[in-house]
Backbone as CSV, one residue per row, in Angstrom:
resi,resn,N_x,N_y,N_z,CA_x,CA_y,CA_z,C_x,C_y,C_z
1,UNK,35.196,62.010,-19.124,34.340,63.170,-18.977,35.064,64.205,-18.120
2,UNK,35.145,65.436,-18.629,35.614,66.627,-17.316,34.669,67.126,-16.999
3,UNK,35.009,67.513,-15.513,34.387,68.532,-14.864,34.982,69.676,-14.524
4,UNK,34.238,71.051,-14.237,34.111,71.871,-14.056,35.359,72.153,-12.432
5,UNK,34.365,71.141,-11.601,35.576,71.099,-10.169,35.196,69.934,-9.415
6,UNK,35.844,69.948,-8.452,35.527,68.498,-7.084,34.727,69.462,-6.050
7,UNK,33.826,68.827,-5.589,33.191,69.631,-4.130,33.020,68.599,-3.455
8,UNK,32.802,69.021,-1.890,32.579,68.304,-1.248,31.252,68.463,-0.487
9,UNK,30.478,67.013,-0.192,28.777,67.196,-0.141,28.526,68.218,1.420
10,UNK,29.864,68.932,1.923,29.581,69.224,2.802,29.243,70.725,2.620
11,UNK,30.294,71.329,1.294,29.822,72.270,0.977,28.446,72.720,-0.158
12,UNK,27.877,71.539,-0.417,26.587,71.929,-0.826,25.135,72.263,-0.335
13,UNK,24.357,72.748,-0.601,22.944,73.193,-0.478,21.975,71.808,-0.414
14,UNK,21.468,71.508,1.159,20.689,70.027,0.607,19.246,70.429,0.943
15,UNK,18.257,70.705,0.147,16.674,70.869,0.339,16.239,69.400,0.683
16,UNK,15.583,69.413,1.772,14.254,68.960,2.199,13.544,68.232,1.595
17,UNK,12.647,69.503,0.844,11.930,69.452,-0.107,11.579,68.571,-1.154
18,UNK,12.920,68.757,-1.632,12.915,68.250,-2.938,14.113,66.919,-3.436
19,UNK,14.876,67.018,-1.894,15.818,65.956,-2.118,16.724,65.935,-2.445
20,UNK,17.063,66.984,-2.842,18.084,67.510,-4.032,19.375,68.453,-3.460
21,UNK,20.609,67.873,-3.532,21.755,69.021,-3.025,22.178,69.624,-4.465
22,UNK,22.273,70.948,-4.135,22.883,72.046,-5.267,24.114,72.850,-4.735
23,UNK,24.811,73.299,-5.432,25.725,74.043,-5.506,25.854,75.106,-6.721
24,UNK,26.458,76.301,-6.043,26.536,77.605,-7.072,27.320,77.628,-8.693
25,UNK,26.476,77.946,-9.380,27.617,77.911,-11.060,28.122,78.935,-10.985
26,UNK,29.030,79.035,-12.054,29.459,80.424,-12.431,28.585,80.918,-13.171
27,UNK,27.666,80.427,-13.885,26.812,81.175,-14.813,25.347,81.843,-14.253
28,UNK,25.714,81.492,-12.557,24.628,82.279,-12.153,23.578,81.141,-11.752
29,UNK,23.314,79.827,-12.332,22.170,79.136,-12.120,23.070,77.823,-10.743
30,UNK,22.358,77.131,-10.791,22.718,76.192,-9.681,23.472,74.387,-10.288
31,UNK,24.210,73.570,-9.774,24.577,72.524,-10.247,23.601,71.619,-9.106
32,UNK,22.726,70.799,-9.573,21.905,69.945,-9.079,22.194,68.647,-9.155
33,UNK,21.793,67.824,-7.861,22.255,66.210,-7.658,21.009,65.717,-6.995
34,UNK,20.353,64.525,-7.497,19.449,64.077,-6.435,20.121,62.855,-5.371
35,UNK,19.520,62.796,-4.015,20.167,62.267,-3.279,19.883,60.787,-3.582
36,UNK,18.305,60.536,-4.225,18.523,58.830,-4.909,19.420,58.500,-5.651
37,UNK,19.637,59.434,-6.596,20.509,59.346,-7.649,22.262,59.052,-6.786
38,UNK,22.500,59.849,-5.925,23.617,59.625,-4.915,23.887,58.668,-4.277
39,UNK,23.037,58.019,-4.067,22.642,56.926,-3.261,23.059,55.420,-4.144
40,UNK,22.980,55.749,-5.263,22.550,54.557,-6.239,23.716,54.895,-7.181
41,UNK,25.331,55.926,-6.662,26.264,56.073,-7.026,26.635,57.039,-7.897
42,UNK,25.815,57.898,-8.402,25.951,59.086,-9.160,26.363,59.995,-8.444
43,UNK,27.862,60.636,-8.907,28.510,61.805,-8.092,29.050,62.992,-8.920
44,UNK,28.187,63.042,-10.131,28.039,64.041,-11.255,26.846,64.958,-10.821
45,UNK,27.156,66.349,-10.526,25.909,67.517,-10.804,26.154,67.847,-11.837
46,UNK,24.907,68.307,-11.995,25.054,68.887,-14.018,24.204,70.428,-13.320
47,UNK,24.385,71.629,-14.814,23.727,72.693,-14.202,22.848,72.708,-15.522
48,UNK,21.621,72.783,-15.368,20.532,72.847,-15.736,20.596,74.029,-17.156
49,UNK,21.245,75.413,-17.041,21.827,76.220,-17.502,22.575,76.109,-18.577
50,UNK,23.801,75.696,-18.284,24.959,75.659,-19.021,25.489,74.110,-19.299
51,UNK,26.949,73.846,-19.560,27.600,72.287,-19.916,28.348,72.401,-18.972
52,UNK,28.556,72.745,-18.101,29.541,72.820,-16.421,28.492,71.865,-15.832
53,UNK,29.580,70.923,-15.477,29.297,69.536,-14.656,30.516,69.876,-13.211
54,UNK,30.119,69.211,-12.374,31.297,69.275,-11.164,30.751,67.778,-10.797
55,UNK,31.878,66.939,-10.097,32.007,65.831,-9.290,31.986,66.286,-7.588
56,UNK,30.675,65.720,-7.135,30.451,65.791,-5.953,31.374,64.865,-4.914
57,UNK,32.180,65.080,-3.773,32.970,64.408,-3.273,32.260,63.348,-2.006
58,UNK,31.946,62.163,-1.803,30.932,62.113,-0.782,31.141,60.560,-0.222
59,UNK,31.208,59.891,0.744,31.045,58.518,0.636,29.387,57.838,1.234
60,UNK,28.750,56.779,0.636,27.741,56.320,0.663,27.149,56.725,1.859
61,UNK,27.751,56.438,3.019,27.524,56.249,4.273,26.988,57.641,4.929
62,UNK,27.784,59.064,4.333,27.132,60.215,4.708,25.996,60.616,4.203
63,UNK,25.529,59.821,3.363,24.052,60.482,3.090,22.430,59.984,4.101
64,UNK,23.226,58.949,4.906,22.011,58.410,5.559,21.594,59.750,6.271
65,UNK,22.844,60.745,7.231,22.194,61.831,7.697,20.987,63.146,7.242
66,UNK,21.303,63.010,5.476,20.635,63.735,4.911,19.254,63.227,4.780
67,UNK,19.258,61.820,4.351,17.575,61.198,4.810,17.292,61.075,5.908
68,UNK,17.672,61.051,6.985,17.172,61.191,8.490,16.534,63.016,8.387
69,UNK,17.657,63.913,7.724,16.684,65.213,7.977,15.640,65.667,7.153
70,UNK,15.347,64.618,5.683,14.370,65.065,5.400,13.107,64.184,5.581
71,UNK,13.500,63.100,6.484,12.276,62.332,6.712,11.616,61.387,6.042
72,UNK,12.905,61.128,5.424,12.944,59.613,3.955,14.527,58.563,4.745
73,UNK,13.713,57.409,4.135,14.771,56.487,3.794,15.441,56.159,2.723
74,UNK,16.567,55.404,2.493,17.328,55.209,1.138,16.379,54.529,0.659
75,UNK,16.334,54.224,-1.175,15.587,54.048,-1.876,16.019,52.025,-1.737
76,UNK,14.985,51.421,-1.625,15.249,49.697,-1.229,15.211,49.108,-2.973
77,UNK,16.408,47.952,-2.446,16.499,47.607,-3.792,15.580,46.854,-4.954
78,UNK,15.505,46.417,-5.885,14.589,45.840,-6.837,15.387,45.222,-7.025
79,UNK,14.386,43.734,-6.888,14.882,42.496,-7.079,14.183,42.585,-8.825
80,UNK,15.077,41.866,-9.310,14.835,41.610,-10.590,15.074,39.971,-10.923
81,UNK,13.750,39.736,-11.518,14.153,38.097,-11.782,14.780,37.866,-13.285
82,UNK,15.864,36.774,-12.666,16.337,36.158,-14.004,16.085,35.282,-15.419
């Protein structure tokens, strides 16, 4: 798969809100990541807009700060029986 570019989660946009770090497209709209989704190893934003994807640069461990500021914990695992 290509992407668009590499960023790093330091230069992205992280809402509160909604959980969600974004970063600017060229086409004007935003490239969106959810932080469960980050959490659980997804380091693809996609832009909602257009087919420009970018790879978010990040290791596991820095996102605990981002759930400490929005007042969530990481998502706990599911046990699944065999």
């Amino acid at each position: 798969m290509s992407t668009y570019d590499q960023i790093e989660i330091e230069d992205m946009t992280f809402d509160t809100e909604t959980r969600m770090f974004s970063y600017p497209c060229p086409c004007g709209d935003r490239f969106q990541l959810y932080i469960d989704d980050m959490f659980d190893g997804e380091n693809i934003a996609v832009c909602p807009s257009c087919s420009l994807m970018i790879e978010v640069i990040f290791e596991r461990e820095d996102l605990q700060e981002y759930y400490e500021e929005a007042g969530a914990q990481p998502p706990e695992p599911i046990a699944v029986a065999a």
